[in-house]
C-alpha positions in Angstrom: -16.9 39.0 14.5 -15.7 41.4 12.1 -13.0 39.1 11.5 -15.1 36.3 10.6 -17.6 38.4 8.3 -14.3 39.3 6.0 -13.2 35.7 5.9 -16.4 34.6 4.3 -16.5 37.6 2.4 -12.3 37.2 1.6 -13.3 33.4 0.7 -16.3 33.6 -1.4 -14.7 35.8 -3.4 -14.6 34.4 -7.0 -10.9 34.7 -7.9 -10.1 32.8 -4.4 -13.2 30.1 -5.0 -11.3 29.4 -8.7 -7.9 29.0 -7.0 -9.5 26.4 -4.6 -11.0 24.8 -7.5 -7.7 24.9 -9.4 -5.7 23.9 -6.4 -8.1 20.7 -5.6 -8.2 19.4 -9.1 -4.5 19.8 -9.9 -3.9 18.0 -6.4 -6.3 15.3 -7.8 -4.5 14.7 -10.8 -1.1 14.6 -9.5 -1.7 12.7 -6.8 -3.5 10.3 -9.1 -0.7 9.7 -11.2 2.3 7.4 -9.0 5.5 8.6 -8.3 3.8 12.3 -8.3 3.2 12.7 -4.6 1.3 15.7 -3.1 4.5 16.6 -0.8 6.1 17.7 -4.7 2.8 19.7 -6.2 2.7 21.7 -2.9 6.6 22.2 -3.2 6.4 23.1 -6.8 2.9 25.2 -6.2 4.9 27.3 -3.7 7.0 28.6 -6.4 4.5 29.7 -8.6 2.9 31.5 -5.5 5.3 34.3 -4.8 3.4 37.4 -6.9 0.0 36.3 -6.0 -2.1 38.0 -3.0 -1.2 35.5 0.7 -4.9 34.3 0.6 -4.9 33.3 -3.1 -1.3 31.5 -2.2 -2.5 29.8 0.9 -5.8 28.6 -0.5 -4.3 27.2 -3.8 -1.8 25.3 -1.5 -4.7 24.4 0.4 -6.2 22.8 -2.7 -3.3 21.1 -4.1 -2.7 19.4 -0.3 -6.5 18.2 0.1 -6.6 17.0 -3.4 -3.2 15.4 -3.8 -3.4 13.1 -0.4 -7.5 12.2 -1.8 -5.7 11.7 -5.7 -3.5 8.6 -4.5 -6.6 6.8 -4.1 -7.6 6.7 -7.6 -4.4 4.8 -8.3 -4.1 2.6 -5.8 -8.3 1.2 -6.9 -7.4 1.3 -10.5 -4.4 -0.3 -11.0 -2.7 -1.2 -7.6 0.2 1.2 -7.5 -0.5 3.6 -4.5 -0.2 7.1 -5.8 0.7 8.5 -2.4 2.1 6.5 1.0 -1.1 6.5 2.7 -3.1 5.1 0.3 -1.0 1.5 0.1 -4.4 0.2 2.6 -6.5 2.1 0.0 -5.6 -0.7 -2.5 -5.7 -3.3 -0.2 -9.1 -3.5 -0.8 -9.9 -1.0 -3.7 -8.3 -2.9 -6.2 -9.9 -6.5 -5.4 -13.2 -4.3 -5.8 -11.6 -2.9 -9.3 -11.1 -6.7 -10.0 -14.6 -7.2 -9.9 -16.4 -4.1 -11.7 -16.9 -2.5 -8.8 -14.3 0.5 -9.9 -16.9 3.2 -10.0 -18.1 2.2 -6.6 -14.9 2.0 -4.8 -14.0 5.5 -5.9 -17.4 6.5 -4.9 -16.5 5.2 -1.6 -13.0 6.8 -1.1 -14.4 10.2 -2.6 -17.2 10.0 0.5 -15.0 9.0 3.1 -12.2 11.4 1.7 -14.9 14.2 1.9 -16.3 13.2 5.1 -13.0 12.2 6.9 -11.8 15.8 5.9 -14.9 17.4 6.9 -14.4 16.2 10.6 -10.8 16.8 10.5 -11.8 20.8 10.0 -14.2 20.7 12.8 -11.8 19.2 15.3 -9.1 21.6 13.9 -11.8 24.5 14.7 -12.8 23.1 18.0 -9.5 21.6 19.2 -6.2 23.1 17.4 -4.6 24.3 20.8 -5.5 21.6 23.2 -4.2 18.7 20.8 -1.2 20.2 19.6 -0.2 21.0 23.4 -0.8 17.7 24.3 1.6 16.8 20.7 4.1 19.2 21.9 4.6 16.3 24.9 5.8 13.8 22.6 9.4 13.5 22.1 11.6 10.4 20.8 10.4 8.0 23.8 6.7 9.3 22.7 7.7 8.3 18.8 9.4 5.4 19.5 6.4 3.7 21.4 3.8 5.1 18.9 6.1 3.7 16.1 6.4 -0.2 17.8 2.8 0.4 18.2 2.2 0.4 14.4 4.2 -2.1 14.0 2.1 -4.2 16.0 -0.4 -4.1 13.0 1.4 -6.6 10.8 -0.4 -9.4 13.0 -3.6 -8.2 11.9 -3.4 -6.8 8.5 -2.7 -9.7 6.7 -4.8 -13.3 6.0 -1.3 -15.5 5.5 0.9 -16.9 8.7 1.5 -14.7 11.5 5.8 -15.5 11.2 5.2 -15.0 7.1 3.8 -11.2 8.0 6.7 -10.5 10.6 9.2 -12.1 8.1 7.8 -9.1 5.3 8.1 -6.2 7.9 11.5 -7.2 8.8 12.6 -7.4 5.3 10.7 -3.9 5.5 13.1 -2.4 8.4 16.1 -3.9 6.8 15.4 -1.8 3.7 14.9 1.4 4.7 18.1 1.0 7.0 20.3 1.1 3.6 22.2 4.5 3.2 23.4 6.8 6.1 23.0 6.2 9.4 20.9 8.9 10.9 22.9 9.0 14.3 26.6 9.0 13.1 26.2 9.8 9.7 28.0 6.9 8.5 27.2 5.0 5.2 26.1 1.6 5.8 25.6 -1.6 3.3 25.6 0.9 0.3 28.5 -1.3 -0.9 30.3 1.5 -2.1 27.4 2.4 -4.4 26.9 6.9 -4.1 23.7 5.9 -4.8 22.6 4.6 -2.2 24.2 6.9 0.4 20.6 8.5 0.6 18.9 5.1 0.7 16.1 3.5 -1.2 13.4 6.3 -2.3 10.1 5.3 -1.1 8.1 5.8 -3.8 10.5 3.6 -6.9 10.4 1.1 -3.7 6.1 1.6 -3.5 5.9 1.5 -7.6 7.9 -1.6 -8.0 6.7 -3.8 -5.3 3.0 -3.1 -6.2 2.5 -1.6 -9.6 5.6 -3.9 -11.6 5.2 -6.7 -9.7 1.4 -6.9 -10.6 2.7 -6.7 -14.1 4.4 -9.9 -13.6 1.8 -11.8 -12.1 -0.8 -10.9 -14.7 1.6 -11.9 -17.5 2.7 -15.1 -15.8 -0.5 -16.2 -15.1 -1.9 -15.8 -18.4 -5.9 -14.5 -16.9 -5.7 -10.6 -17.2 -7.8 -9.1 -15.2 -8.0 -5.6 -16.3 -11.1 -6.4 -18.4 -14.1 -3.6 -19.3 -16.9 -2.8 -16.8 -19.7 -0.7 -17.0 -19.6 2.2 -14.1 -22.2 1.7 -11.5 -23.2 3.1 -8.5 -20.3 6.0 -8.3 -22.3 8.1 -5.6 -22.7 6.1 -3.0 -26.4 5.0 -1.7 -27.7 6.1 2.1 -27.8 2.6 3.2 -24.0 2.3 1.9 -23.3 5.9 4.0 -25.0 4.7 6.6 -23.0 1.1 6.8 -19.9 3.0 6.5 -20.9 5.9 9.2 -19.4 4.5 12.2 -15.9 3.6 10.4 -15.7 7.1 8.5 -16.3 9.4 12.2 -13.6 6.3 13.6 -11.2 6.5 11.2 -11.3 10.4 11.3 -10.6 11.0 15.2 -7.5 8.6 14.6 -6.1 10.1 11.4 -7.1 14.0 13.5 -5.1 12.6 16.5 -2.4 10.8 14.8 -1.5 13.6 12.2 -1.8 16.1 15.0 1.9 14.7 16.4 4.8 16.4 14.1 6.1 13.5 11.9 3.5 11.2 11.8 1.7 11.8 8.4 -1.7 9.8 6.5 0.5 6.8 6.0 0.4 5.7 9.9 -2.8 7.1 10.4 -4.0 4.8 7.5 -2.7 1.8 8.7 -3.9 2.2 12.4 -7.5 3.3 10.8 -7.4 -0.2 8.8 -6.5 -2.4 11.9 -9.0 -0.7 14.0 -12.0 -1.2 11.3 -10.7 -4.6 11.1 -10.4 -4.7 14.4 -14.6 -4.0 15.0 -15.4 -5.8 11.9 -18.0 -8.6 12.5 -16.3 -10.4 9.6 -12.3 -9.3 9.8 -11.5 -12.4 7.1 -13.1 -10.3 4.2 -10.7 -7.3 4.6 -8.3 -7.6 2.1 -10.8 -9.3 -0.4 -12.8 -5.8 -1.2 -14.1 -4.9 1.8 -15.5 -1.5 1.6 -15.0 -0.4 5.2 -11.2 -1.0 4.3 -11.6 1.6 1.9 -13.6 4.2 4.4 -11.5 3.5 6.9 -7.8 4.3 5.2 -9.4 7.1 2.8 -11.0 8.8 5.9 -8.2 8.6 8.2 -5.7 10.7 5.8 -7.2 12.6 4.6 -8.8 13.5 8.5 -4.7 13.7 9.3 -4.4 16.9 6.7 -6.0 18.6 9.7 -4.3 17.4 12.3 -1.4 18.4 10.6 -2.5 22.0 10.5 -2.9 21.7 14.2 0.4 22.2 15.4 1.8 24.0 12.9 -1.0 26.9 13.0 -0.8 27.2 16.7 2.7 26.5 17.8 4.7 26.5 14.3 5.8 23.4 14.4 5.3 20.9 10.8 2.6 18.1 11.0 3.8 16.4 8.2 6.4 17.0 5.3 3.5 19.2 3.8 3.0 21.8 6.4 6.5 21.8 6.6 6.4 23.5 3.0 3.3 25.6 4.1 5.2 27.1 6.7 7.8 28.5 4.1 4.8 29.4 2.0 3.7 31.8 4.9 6.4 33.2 6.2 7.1 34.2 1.7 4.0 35.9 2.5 5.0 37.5 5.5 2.9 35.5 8.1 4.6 33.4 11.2 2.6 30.8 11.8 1.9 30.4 15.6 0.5 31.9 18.7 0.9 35.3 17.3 -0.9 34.5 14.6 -4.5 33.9 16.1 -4.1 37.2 17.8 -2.6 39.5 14.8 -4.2 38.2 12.1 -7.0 36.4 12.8 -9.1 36.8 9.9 -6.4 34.3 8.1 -7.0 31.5 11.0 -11.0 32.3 10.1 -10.1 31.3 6.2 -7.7 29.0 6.4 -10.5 27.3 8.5 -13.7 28.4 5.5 -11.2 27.8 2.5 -10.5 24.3 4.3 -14.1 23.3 4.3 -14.2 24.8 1.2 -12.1 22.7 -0.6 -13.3 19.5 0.8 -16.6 20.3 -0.6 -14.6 21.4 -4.1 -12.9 17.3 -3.5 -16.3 15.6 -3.1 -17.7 17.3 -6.4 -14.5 17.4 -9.0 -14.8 13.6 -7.6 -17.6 12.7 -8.4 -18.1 14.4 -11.7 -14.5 12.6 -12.9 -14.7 9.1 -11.7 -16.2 8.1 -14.7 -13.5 9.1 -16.0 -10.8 7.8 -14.1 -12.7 4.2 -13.8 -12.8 4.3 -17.7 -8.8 3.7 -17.6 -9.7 -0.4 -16.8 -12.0 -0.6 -19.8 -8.8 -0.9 -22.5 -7.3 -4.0 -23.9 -4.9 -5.5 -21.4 -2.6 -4.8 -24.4 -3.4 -1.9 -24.7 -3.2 -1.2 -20.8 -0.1 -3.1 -19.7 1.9 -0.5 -21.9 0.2 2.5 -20.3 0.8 1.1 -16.6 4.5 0.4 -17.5 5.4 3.4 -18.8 3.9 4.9 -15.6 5.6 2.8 -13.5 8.9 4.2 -15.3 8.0 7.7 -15.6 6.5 7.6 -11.7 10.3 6.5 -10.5 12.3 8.2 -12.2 11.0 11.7 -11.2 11.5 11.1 -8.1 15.3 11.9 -8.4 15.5 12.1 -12.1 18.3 9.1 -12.4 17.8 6.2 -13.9 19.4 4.5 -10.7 15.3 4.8 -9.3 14.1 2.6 -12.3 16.6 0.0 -11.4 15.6 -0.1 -8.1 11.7 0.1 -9.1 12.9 -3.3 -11.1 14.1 -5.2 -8.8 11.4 -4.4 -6.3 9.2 -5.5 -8.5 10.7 -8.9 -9.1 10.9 -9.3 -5.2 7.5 -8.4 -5.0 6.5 -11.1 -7.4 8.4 -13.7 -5.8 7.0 -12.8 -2.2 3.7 -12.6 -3.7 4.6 -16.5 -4.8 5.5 -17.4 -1.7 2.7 -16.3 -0.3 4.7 -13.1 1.6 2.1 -10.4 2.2 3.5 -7.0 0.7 1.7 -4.7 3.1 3.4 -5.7 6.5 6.9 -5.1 4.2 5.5 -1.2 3.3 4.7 -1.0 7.0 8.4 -1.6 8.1 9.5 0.5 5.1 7.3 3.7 6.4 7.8 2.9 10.1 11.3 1.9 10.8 13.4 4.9 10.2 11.2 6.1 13.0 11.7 3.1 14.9 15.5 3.0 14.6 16.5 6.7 15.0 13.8 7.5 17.6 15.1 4.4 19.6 18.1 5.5 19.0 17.7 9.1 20.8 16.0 7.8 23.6 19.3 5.7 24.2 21.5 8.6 24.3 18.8 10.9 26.4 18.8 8.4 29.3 22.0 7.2 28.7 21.7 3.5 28.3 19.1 3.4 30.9 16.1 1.0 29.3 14.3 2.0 32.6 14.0 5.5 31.2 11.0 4.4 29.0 9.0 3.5 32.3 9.4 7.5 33.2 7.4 8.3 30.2 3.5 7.9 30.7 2.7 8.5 26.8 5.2 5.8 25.7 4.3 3.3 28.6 0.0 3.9 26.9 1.2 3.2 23.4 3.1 0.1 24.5 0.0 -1.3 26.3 -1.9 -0.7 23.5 0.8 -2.8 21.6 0.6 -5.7 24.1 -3.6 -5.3 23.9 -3.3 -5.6 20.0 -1.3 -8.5 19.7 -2.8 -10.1 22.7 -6.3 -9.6 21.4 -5.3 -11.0 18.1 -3.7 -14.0 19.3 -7.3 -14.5 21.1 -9.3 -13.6 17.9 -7.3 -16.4 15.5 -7.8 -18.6 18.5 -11.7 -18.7 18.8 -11.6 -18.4 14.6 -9.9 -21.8 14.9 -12.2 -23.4 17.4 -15.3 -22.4 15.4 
């Protein structure tokens, strides 16, 4: 108890309630701007951290992580480029909303589910922290490998075009992020002799061109610009919306808790299995994609639950959720804490914080959002002349700082004419993302498995986890074969 009583105390204090405030609202704002992901602002946070007092440090970080993963979603509504991975099904149906006026409202939406999905996340992470990362500490590369085939299995639902058109894009997907060295041997494959590509494509140029540019295209082809005015309406949203939403919010947050809880998962799965499992118990799956807002609730809740799960294994066993807690585990031990068993017993008034400050924040999130939607939904009401400049010279500034060469804006340019020319075919972009962000797992998690059982496929029917997540692959695409089946005789 007296543990407890100086967390609140520790937490409450003003200088740490202004570093949470800082810490959300600089998360928000470079997470909002693409190409500036919340993996970098925690990195570069870190830095700054090293003369401050370990609570300030770990509740600014805090801040910056909760806000940056909720930023990308302000992006992704406004102008279709996805500020962070796991908010490429944010867009999927923010931006169709943004299309018709409804910008206020869909932020409304992601700030609620953002808050809520978070809020639940810190609840399980109270309740729950050592049983789910035990049962995450089971997973190994069969485990992965399975999990990753299962999200694969998503393609056949996330998209309204041709079931062989989706497969066709997350191929394309896979055979992308295979570029650069192979993660086994350590040979470079079809780089073509180019040093640049010895570390692959970088996600986010990749992200930036194949949404952001190639909406540039298709708006200047097509002549009807769509980025008119609009006059901001219903921002917070209503108790009959929060009431509609409920069930796909408390969904979508147990997935993105259980998902982010296994080491090198991250928001962007848990997204994407979130989306196909509100589609999924929709009553009217066709709309997703067309501004549905349970598509928003359900993608917005689930990553941002996953910051939790992330916490969970690295808080109790030390072991990285995600790229981010990867970084906060440096970020402790500058500040002489170990993360870990030990850590629950020896300093346990830190654990008590971690768990305040991370309510904390969320509740910081919900108002900071809120109070600056108008102003971030004010970005659509310029000229599209005015506009197409501004979103351009994001695009450029978003890639190159990823590596700080000019070889990243090439590449965002010729994703972006492949993205327009898929989007003319009538090629859904999101199954391509979805084999971008899951086949590295895919490959070098298949991969391992090989070598661990020696060529033996049989191995994988040794494994209890992997056999569950392969079922639930067969169950998927079964169940959607049935579903397109009885659409068809209706």
């Amino acid at each position: 108890m007296h543990a407890l009583s100086q967390a609140f105390s520790s937490i409450f204090d003003p200088t740490i309630l202004f570093m949470v405030f800082c810490g959300v609202s600089g998360g928000m704002a470079v997470g909002a701007i693409p190409g500036l992901t919340a993996t970098m602002a925690v990195a570069v946070m870190t830095s700054f951290t090293f003369h401050m007092e370990p609570l300030q440090a770990i509740m600014i970080l805090l801040g910056v992580y909760f806000g940056g993963i909720y930023g990308g979603s302000i992006a992704s509504i406004l102008l279709h480029i996805p500020g962070t991975p796991s908010a490429v099904m944010t867009a999927r149906d923010g931006y169709p909303m943004s299309q018709r006026g409804e910008g206020g409202k869909a932020i409304g939406i992601a700030t609620w589910s953002s808050f809520a999905g978070g809020q639940v996340g810190m609840i399980l992470l109270i309740l729950g922290a050592p049983i789910i990362a035990g049962w995450a500490l089971r997973f190994s590369a069969p485990e992965y490998f399975a999990l990753a085939v299962f999200g694969l299995s998503i393609v056949s639902s996330i998209s309204d075009t041709s079931l062989s058109k989706s497969l066709i894009a997350a191929l394309l997907g896979i055979l992308i992020c295979m570029v650069g060295t192979d993660p086994v041997t350590g040979m470079p494959r079809f780089t073509f002799g180019v040093s640049d590509l010895y570390s692959g494509f970088q996600f986010i140029p990749v992200m930036i061109g194949l949404f952001g540019l190639s909406e540039i295209f298709k708006q200047l082809a097509s002549r009807q610009h769509t980025f008119v005015p609009q006059k901001l309406t219903n921002i917070i949203p209503g108790r009959s919306l929060i009431r509609q939403l409920w069930g796909t919010i408390i969904r979508s947050s147990l997935i993105g808790v259980g998902i982010g809880a296994l080491p090198g998962t991250g928001g962007a799965i848990a997204s994407f299995v979130a989306y196909n499992s509100a589609r999924n118990n929709s009553t009217t799956p066709e709309a997703f994609g067309t501004g549905k807002p349970e598509g928003i609730a359900a993608s917005e809740a689930a990553n941002n639950a996953s910051c939790s799960g992330a916490l969970m294994p690295m808080l109790t066993l030390g072991v990285p959720g995600d790229a981010i807690t990867a970084i906060l585990i440096g970020a402790f031990i500058l500040h002489n804490m170990q993360p870990g068993p030990m850590l629950f017993t020896s300093q346990p008034e830190v654990i008590y914080s971690i768990y305040i400050g991370g309510i904390v924040a969320n509740c910081v999130m919900l108002a900071v959002g809120f109070l600056a939607a108008g102003l971030f939904a004010r970005l659509i009401s310029f000229p599209f002349s005015l506009l197409l400049p501004v979103i351009l010279l994001l695009c450029i500034v978003g890639a190159f700082s990823v590596g700080n060469n000019d070889f990243d804006i090439k590449v965002m340019l010729a994703f972006g004419l492949i993205g327009y020319l898929l989007l003319e075919l009538g090629v859904p972009l999101t199954p391509l993302v979805l084999g971008v962000v899951l086949g590295p797992i895919v490959e070098e998690n298949l991969r391992t498995t090989i070598l661990m059982s020696q060529g033996e496929w049989s191995f994988f029917f040794t494994r209890p986890i992997a056999m569950f997540f392969f079922a639930l692959t067969v169950f998927s695409l079964c169940f959607q074969q049935l579903r397109q089946r009885r659409r068809k005789r209706v």
